[in-house]
C-alpha positions in Angstrom: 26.2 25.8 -12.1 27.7 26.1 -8.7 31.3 24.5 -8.3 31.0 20.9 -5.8 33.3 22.8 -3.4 31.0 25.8 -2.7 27.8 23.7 -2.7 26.9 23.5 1.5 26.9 20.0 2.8 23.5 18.3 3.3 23.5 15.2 5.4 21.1 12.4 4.3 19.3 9.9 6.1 17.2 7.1 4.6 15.1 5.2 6.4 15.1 1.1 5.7 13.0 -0.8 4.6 11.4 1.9 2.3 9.7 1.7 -0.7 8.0 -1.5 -2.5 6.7 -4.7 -0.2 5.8 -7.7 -1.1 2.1 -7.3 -2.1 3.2 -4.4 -4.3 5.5 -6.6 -5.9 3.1 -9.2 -6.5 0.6 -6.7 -7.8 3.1 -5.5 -10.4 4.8 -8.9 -11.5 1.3 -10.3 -12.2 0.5 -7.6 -14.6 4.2 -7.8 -15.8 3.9 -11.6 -16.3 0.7 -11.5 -17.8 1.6 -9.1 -20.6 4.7 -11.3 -21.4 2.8 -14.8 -21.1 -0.7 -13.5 -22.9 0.8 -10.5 -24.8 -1.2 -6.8 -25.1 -3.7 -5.8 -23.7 -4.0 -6.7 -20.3 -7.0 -5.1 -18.6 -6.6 -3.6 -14.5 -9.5 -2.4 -12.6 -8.3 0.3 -10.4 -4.3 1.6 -10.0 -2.9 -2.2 -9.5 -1.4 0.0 -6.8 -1.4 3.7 -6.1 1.6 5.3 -7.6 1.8 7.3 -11.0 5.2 6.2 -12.1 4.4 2.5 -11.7 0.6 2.9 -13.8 2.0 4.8 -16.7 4.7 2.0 -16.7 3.1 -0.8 -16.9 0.5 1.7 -19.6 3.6 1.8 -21.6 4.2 -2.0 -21.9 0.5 -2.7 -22.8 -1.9 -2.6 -19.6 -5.3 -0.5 -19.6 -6.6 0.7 -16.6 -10.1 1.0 -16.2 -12.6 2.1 -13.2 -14.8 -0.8 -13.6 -16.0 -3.7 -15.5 -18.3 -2.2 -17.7 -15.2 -0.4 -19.8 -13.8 -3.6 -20.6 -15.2 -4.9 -23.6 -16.1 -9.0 -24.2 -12.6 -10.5 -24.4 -10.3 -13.2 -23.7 -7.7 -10.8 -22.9 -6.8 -11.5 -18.8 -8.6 -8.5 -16.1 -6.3 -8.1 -13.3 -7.9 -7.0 -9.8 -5.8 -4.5 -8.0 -3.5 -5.2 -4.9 -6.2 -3.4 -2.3 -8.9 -5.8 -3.3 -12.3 -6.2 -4.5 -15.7 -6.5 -3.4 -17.2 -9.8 -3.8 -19.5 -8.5 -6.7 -16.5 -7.7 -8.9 -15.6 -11.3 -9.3 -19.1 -12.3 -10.1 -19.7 -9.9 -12.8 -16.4 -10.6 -13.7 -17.5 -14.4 -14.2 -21.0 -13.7 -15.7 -18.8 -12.1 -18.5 -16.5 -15.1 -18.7 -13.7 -12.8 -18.5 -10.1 -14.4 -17.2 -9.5 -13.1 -14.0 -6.1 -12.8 -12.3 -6.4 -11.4 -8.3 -3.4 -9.5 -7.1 -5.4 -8.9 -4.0 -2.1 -8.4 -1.4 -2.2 -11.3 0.7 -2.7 -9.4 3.5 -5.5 -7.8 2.9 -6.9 -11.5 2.0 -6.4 -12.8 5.3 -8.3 -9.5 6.8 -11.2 -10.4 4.5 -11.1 -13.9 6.0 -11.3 -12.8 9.4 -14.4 -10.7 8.7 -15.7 -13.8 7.3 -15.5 -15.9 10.2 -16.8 -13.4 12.7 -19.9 -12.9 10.2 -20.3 -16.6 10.4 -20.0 -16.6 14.0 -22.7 -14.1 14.2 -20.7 -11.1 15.4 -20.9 -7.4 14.4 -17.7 -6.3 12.6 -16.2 -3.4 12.8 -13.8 -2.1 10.8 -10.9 0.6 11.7 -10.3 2.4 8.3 -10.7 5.3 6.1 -13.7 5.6 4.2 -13.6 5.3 0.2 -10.3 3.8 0.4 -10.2 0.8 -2.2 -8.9 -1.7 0.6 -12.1 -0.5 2.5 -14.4 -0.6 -0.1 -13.5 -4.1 -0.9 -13.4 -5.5 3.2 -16.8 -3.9 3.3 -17.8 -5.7 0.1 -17.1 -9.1 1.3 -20.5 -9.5 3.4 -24.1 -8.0 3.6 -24.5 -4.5 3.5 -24.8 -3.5 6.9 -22.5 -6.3 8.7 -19.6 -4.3 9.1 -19.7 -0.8 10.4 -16.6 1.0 9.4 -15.1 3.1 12.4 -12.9 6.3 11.1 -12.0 8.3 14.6 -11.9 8.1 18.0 -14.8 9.8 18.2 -16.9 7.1 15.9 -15.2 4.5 19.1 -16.6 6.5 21.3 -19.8 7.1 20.4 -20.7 3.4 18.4 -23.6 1.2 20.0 -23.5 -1.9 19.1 -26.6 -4.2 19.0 -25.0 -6.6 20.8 -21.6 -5.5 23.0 -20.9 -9.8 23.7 -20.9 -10.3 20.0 -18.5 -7.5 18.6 -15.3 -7.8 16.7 -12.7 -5.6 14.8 -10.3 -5.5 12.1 -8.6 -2.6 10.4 -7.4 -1.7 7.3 -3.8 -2.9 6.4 -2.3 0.7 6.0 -3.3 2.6 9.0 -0.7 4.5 11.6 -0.2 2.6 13.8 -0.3 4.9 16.5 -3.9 6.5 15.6 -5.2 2.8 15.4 -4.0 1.7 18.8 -5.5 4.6 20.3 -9.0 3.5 18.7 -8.7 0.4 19.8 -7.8 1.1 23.3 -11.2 3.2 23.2 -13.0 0.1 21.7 -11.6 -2.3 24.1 -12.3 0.1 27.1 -15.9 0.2 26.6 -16.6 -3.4 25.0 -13.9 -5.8 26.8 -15.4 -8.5 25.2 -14.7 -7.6 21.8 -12.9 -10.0 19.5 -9.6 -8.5 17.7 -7.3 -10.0 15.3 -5.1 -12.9 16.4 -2.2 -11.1 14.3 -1.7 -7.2 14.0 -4.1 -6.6 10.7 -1.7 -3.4 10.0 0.4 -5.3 7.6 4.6 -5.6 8.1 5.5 -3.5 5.7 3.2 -0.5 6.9 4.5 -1.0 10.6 8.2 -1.5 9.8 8.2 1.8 7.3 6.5 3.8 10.4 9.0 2.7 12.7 12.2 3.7 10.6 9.9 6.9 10.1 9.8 7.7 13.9 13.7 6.6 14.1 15.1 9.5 11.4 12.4 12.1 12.4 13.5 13.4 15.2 16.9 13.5 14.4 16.6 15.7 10.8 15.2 19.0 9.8 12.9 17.9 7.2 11.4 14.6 5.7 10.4 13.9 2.1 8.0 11.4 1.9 7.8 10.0 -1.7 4.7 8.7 -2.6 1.4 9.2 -3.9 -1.6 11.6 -2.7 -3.9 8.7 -2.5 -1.5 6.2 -0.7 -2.9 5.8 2.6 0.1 4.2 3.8 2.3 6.9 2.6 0.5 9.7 3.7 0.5 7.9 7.0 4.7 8.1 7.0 4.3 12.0 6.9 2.0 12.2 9.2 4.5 10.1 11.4 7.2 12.5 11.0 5.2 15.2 11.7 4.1 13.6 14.8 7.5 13.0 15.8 8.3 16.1 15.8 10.0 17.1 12.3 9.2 20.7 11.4 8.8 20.0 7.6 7.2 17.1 6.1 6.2 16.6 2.5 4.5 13.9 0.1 6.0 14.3 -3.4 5.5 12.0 -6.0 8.3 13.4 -8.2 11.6 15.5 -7.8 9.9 18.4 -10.0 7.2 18.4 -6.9 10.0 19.8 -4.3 9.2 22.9 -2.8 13.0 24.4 -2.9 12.0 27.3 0.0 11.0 24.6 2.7 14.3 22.9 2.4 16.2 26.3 3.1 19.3 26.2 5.9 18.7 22.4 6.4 21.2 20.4 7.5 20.0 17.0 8.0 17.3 15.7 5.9 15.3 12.0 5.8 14.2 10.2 2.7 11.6 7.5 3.0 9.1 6.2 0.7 5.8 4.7 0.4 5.1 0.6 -0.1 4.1 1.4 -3.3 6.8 4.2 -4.6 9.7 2.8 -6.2 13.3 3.1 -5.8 13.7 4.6 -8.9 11.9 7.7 -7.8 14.4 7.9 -4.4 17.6 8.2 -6.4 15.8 10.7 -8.8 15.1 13.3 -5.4 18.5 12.0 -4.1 19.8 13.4 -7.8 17.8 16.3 -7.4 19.6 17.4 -3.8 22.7 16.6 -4.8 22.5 19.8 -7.7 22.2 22.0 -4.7 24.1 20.4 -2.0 27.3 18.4 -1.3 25.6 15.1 0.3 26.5 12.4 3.2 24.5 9.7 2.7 23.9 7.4 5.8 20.9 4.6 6.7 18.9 4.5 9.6 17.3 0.9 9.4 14.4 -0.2 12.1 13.7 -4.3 10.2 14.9 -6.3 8.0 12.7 -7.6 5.8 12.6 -10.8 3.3 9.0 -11.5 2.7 7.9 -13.0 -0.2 4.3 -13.5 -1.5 3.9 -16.2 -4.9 2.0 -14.6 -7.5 -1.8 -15.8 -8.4 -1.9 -19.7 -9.4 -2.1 -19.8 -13.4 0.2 -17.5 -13.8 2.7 -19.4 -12.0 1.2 -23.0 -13.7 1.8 -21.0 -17.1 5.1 -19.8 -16.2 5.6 -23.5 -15.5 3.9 -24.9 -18.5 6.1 -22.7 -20.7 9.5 -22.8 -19.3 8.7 -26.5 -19.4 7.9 -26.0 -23.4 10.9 -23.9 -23.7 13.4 -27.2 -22.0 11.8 -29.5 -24.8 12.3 -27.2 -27.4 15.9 -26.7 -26.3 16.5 -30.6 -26.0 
C-alpha cells in the first residue's frame, strides 16, 4: 500500500446539485412506503428509475420488477408505475385486472403529458423533441392517438418535418434532454414554423438544467470528469456529453467504482465528480473512496443552484400514512 505522503495530490471538484431530484425521490419513497405500509411484494413496471444500485435495493427489501403487466399475477399486492411514466393503456389494463395502482410518474413529466393534451384538444400537431424508445417517450407518445405526436430526434428530423398544417403545430420535449442540443432544435423549428406553440415553462425539468449547468461550470476547469450514473439514463449520459462539449479531454459514465478505467485518469491533476438525477450519493463517496487509495485529495464544490424542491408522494399512500400514524396516536393514548 503506498504511504499518504507519497501518494500525488488530486484535486477534486464536485459539482452541486448532483445526484437524486425530487421525482427520483418520490419514485423511490413510494415503493419504500408501500413495502412498509402493505408489506412484500410490491410489484414495479419498469426500473422505478434507471440506476442498478437503487433497483437491486429496493429488490432486496421486497419489490419485483417486471417489464409489463402480464408477469404480474392476479393480486391485491400494490403495482407501482415508474417515475418516467406510462402510456395511457398501462393504467387501463392495469384497472381491467383490478390491480392497486400507485403512479410515481415525476411530476414533471405529468405536466408535459398535460400540455400534449391540450394541444391535441386544440387540434394541433404535436411534436415531440426526444429520444426514441426512451420510457418518458414511450409514455408522452402513449397519451394520445397513434399518429398525433411526431417525435423529432435531430436537427435534421427539424429540418426536414412537413407538417399538415404549419398554423396549427406545437412542441414539447422530453424532461432529460441537453439543453443545449434542444435549443438548437427548436431554434430550427421556430425558424421555419414561427407560429408554432412551445411550452409556457422550459419542459427540460430543473433538475436536468441545473446538473448541466454545474457540468459546464467544473468542465473546463479539470482534466477529467466521472459522470456516475447509469447507461440508460438519458439525463446522465447527457452530463458527459456536456463535459465533453465543454471541452474536458476525458469523460466517463460509470455506474460503480469497479467500472473506473485507471489508465484514463493517468497524470491528472484536477478532476470533476457529478452524478446523474437518479444515482445516489452513496455511489459518489464510494468513487470518492476509490481515488483517495491512489491519490492524496482536495476536495472543493463548484455549485451552479440551489435547490429545495419537493414533490408529495401519490394520494393513498400519503391518506394511509395518515390513517396509520393516526392509529398509532390512539393506540399510544
Amino acid at each position: 500500500m503506498t504511504l499518504e505522503t507519497e501518494k500525488p495530490p488530486l484535486s477534486i471538484v464536485l459539482c452541486s446539485p448532483r445526484g437524486f431530484c425530487a421525482g427520483v425521490v418520490r419514485a423511490i419513497d413510494t415503493v419504500e412506503r408501500a413495502l412498509k405500509l402493505y408489506g412484500a411484494p410490491v410489484y414495479v413496471r419498469h426500473e422505478i428509475v434507471h440506476n442498478r444500485y437503487v433497483v437491486e435495493s429496493l429488490r432486496d427489501k421486497g419489490a419485483i420488477f417486471v417489464a409489463e403487466l402480464d408477469e404480474i399475477p392476479d393480486t391485491d399486492a400494490p403495482v407501482v408505475f415508474s417515475a418516467h411514466g406510462v402510456p395511457k393503456a398501462i393504467p387501463s389494463q392495469a384497472d381491467k385486472r383490478n390491480f392497486f395502482t400507485l403512479d410515481a410518474t415525476c411530476p414533471l413529466v405529468t405536466k408535459v403529458h398535460r400540455e400534449a393534451a391540450i394541444h391535441f384538444k386544440r387540434g394541433r400537431e404535436i411534436l415531440l423533441i426526444g429520444h426514441a424508445g426512451h420510457p418518458e417517450v414511450v409514455g408522452t407518445l402513449g397519451q394520445l392517438p397513434k399518429g398525433a405526436v411526431v417525435l423529432i430526434e435531430t436537427m435534421d428530423a427539424a429540418r426536414s418535418f412537413e407538417p399538415k398544417d404549419a398554423s396549427k403545430l406545437a412542441f414539447v420535449t422530453q424532461t432529460t434532454l441537453s439543453i443545449d442540443d434542444t435549443k438548437e432544435i427548436v431554434a430550427v423549428l421556430k425558424e421555419r414554423f414561427p407560429e408554432i406553440d412551445g411550452p409556457h415553462k422550459e419542459d427540460i425539468c430543473y433538475a436536468t438544467t441545473n446538473r448541466q449547468l454545474a457540468v459546464k461550470k467544473v468542465a473546463p476547469k479539470v482534466d477529467a470528469m466521472v459522470v456516475v450514473g447509469s447507461p440508460n439514463s438519458s439525463n446522465s449520459q447527457r452530463l458527459r456529453e456536456v463535459a465533453e462539449r465543454e471541452g474536458c479531454k476525458v469523460s466517463v459514465l460509470v455506474q460503480r467504482a469497479a467500472e473506473l478505467d485507471w489508465s484514463k485518469f493517468e497524470g491528472i491533476s484536477r478532476l470533476g465528480i457529478t452524478a446523474g438525477a437518479s444515482a445516489p450519493e452513496v455511489i459518489v463517496e464510494e468513487i470518492m473512496d476509490a481515488f483517495a487509495a491512489h491519490y492524496k485529495l482536495h476536495v472543493e464544490t463548484v455549485s451552479a443552484a440551489e435547490e429545495d424542491e419537493f414533490f408529495p408522494l401519490p394520494r393513498p399512500l400519503r391518506n394511509q400514512a395518515a390513517a396509520a400514524a393516526k392509529a398509532a396516536e390512539k393506540a399510544a393514548g
